[in-house]
MOPAC internal coordinates of N, CA, C and O (Angstrom, degrees):
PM7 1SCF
backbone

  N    0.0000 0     0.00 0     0.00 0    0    0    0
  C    1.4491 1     0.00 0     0.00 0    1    0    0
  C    1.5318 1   110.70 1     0.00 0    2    1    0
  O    1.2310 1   127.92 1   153.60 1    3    2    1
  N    1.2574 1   102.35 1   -26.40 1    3    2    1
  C    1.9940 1   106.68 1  -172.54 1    5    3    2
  C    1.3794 1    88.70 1   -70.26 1    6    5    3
  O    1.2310 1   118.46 1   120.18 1    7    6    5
  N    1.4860 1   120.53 1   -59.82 1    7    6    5
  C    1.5263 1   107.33 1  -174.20 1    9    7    6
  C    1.0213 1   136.75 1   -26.96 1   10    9    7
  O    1.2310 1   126.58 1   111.60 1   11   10    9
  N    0.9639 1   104.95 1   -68.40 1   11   10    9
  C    1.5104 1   145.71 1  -174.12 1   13   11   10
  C    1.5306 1    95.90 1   -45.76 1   14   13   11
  O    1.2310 1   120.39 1   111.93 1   15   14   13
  N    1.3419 1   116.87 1   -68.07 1   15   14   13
  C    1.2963 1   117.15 1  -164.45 1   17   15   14
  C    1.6511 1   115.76 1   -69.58 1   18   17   15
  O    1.2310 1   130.68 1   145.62 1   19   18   17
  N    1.6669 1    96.99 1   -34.38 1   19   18   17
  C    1.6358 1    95.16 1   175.76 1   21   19   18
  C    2.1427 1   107.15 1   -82.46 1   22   21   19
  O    1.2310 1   120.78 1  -177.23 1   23   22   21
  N    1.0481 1   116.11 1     2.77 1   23   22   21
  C    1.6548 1   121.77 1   150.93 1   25   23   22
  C    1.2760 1    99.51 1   -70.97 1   26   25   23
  O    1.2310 1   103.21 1    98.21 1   27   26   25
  N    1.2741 1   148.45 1   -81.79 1   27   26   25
  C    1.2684 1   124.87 1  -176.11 1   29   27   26
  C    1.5597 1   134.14 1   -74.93 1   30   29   27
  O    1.2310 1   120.40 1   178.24 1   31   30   29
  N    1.0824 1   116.84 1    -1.76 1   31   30   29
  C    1.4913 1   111.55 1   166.96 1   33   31   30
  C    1.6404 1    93.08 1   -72.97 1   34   33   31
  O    1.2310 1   125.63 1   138.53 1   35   34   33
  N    1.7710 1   106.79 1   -41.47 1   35   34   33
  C    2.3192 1    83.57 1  -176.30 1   37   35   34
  C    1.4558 1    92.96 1   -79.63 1   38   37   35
  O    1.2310 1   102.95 1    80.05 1   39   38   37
  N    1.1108 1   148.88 1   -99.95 1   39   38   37
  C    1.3085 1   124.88 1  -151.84 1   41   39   38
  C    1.5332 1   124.11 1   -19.09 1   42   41   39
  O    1.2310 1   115.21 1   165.38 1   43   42   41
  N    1.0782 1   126.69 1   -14.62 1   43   42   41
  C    1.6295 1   124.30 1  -165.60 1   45   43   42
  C    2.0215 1   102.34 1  -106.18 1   46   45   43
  O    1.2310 1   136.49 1   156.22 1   47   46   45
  N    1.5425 1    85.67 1   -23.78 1   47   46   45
  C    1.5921 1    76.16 1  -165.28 1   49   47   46
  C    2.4272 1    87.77 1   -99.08 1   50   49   47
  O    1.2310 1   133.94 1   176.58 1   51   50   49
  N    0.8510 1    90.66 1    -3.42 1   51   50   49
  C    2.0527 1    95.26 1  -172.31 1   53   51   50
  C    1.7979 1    93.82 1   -89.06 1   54   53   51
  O    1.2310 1   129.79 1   175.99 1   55   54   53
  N    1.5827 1    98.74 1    -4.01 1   55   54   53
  C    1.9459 1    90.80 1  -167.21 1   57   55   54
  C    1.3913 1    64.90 1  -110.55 1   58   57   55
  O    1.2310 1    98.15 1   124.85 1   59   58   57
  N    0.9602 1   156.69 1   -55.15 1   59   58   57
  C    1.7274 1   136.08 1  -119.36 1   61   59   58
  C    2.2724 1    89.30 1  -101.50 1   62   61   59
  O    1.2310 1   126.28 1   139.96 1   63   62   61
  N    1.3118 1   105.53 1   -40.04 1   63   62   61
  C    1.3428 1   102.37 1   166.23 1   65   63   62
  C    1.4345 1   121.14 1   -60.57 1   66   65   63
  O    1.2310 1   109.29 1   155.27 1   67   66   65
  N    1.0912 1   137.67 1   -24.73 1   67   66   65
  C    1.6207 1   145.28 1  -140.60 1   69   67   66
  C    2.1559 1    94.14 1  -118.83 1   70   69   67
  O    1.2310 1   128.20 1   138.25 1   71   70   69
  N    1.7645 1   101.82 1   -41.75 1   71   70   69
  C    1.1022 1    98.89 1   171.81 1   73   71   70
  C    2.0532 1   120.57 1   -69.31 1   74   73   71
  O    1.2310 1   130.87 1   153.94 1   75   74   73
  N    1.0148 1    96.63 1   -26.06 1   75   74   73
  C    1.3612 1   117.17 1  -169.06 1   77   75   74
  C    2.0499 1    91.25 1   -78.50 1   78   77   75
  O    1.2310 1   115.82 1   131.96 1   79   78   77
  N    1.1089 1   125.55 1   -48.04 1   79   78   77
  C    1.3222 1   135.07 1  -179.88 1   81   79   78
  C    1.4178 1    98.68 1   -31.00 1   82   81   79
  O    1.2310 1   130.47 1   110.92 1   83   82   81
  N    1.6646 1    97.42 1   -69.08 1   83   82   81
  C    1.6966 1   108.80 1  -175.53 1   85   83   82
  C    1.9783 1   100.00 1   102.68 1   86   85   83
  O    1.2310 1   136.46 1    11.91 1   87   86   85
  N    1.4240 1    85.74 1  -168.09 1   87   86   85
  C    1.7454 1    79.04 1  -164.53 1   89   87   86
  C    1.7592 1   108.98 1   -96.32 1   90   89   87
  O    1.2310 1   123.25 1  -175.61 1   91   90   89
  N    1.4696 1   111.38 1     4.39 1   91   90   89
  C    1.0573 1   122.19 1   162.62 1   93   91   90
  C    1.6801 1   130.19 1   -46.27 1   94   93   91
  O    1.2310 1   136.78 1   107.75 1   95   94   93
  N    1.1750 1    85.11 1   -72.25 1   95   94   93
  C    1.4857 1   109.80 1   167.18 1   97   95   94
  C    1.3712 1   117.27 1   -64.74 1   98   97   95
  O    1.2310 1   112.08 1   152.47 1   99   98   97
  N    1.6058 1   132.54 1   -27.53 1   99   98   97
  C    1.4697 1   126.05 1   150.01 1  101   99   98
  C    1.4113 1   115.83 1   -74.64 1  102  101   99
  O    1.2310 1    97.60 1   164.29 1  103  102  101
  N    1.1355 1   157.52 1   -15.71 1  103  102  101
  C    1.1423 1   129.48 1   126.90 1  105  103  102
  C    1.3505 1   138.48 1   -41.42 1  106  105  103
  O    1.2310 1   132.06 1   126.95 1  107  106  105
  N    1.2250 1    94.31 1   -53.05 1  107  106  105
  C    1.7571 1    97.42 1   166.89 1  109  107  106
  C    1.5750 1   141.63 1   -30.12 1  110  109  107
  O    1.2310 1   135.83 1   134.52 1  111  110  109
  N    2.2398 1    86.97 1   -45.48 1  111  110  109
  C    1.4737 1    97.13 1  -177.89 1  113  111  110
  C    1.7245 1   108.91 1   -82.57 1  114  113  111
  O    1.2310 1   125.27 1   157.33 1  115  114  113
  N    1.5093 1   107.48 1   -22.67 1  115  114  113
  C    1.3516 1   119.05 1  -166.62 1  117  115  114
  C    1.6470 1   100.66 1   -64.33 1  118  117  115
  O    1.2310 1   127.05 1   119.46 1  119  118  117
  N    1.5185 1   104.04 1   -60.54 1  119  118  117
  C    1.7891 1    97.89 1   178.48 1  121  119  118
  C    1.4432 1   123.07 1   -45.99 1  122  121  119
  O    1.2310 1   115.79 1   144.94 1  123  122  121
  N    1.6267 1   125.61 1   -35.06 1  123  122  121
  C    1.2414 1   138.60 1   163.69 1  125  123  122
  C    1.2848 1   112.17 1   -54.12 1  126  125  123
  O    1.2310 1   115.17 1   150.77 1  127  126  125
  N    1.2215 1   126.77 1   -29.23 1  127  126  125
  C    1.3881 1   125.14 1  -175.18 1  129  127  126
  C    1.3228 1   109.16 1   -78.44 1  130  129  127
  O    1.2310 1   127.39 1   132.11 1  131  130  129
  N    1.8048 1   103.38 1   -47.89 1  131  130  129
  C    1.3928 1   121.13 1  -179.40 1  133  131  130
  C    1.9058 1   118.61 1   -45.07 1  134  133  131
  O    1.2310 1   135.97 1   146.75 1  135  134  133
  N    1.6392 1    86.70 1   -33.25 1  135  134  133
  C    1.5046 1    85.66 1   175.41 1  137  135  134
  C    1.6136 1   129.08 1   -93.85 1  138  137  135
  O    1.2310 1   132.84 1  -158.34 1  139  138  137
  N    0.9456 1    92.79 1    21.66 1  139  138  137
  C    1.7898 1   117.36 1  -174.46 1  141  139  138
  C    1.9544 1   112.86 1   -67.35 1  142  141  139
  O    1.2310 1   107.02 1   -65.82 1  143  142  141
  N    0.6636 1   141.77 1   114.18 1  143  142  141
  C    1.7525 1   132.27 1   176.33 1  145  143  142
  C    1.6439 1    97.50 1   -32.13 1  146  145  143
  O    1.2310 1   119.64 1   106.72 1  147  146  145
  N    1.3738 1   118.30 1   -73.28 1  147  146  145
  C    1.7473 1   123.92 1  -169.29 1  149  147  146
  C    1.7125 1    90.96 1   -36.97 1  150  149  147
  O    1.2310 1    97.72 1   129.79 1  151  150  149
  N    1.0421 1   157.33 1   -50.21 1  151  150  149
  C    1.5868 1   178.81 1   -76.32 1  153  151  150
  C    1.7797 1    76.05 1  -130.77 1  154  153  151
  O    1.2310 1   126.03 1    83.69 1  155  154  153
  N    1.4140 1   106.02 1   -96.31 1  155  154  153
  C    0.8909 1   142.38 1  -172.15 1  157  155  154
  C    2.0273 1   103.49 1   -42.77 1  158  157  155
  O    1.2310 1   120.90 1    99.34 1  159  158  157
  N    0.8302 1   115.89 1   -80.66 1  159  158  157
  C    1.6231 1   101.81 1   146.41 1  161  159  158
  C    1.4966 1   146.32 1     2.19 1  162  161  159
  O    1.2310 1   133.27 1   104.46 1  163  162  161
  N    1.5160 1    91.96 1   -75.54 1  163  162  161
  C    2.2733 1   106.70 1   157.70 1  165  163  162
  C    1.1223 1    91.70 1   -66.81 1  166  165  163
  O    1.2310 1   101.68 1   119.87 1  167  166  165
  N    1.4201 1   151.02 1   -60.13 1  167  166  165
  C    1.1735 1   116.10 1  -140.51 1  169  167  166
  C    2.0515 1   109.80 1   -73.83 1  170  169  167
  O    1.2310 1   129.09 1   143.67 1  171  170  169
  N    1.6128 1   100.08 1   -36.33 1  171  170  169
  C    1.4870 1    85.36 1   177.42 1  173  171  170
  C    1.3379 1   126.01 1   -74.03 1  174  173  171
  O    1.2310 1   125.63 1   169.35 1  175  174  173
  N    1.5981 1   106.79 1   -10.65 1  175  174  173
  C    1.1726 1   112.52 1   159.60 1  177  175  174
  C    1.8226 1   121.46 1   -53.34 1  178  177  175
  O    1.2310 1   130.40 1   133.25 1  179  178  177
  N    1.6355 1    97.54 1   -46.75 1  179  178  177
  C    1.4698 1    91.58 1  -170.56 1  181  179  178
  C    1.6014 1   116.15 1   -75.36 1  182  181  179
  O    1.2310 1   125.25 1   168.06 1  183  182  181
  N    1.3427 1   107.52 1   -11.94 1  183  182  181
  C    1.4935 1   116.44 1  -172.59 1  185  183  182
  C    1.8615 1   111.17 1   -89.31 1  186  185  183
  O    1.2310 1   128.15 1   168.93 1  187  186  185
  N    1.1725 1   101.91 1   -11.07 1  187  186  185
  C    1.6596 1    97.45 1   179.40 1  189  187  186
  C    1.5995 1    86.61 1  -124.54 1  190  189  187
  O    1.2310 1   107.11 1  -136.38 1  191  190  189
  N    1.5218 1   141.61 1    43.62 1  191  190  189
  C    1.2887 1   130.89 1   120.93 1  193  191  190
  C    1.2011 1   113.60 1   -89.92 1  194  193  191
  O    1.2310 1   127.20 1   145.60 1  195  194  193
  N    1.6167 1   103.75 1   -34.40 1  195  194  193
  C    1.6452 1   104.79 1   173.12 1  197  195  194
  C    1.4942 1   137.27 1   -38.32 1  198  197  195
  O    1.2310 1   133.00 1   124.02 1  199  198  197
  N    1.6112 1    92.49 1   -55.98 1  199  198  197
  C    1.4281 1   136.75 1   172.73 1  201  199  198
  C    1.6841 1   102.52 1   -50.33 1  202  201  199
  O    1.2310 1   129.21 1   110.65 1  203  202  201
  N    1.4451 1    99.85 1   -69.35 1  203  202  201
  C    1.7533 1    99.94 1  -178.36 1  205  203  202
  C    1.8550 1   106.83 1   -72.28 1  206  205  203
  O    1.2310 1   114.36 1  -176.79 1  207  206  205
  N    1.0176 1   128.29 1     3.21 1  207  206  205
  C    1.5838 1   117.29 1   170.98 1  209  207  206
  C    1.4573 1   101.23 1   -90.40 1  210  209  207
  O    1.2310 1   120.77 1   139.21 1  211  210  209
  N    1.3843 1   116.14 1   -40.79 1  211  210  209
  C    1.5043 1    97.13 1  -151.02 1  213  211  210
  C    1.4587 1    90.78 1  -103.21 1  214  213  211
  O    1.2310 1   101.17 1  -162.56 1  215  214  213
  N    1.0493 1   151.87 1    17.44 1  215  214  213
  C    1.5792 1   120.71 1   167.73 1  217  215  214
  C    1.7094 1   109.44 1  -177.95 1  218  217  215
  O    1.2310 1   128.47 1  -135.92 1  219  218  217
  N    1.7687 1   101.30 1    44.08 1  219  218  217
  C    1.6775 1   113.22 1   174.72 1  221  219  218
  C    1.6322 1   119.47 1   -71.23 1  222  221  219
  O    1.2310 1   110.69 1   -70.99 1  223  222  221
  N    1.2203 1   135.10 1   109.01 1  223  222  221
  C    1.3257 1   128.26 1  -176.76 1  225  223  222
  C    1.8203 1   107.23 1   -45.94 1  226  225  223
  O    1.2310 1   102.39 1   -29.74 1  227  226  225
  N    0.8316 1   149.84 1   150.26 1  227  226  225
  C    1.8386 1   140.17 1   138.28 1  229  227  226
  C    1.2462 1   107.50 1   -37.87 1  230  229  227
  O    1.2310 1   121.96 1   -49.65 1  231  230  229
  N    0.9207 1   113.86 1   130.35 1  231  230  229
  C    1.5696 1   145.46 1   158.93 1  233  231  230
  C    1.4309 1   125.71 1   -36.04 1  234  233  231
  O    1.2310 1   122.42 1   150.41 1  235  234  233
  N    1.5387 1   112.98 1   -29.59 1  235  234  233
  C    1.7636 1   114.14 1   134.14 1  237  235  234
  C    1.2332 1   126.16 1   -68.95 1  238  237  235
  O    1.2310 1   104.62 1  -171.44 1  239  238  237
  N    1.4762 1   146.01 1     8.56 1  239  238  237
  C    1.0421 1   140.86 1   179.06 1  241  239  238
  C    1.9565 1    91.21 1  -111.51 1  242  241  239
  O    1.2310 1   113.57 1   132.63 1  243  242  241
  N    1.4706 1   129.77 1   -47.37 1  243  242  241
  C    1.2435 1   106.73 1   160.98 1  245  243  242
  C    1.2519 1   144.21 1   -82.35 1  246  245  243
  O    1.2310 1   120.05 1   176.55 1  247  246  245
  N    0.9494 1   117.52 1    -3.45 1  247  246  245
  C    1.4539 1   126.24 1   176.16 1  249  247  246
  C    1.9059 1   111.68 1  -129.75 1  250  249  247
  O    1.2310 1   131.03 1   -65.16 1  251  250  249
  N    1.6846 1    96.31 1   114.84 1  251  250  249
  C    1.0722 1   104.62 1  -161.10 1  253  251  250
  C    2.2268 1   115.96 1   -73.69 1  254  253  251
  O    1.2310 1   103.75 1   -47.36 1  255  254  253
  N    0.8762 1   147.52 1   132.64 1  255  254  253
  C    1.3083 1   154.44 1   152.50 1  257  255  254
  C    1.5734 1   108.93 1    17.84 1  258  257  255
  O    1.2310 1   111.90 1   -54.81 1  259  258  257
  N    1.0404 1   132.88 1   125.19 1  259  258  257
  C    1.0336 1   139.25 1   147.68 1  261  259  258
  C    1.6987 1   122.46 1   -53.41 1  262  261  259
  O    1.2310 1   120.05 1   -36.16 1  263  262  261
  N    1.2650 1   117.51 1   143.84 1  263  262  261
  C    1.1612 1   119.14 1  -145.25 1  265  263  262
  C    1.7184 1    94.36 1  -111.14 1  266  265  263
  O    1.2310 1   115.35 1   169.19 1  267  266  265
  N    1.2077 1   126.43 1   -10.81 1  267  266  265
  C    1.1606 1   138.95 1   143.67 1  269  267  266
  C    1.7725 1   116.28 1   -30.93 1  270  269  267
  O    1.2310 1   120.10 1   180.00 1  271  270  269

């Protein structure tokens, strides 16, 4: 029950600080994040799912027949 309750006293008081911030300060932290290596990471992550959704040949067109 202590848990529990001290989980929402921080969630309640990390929303009521963060709202009070304003959207200033969430940009702020977001660009900081942006400059993070992991940042840098998702994004090539997100760009070679991109890459492989929209326009992957089949896998018989690159890799030729076994000669078997």
């Amino acid at each position: 029950m202590k848990f529990r309750l001290g989980l929402v006293l921080g969630f309640a008081s990390g929303y009521y600080l963060g709202a009070r911030a304003g959207r200033a300060r969430y940009e702020q932290i977001r660009r900081l994040i942006a400059r993070t290596p992991f940042a840098k990471v998702q994004a090539a992550a997100d760009l070679s799912r991109e890459r492989f959704r929209s326009g992957h040949e089949p896998l018989d067109a690159v890799v030729p027949p076994s000669p078997n």
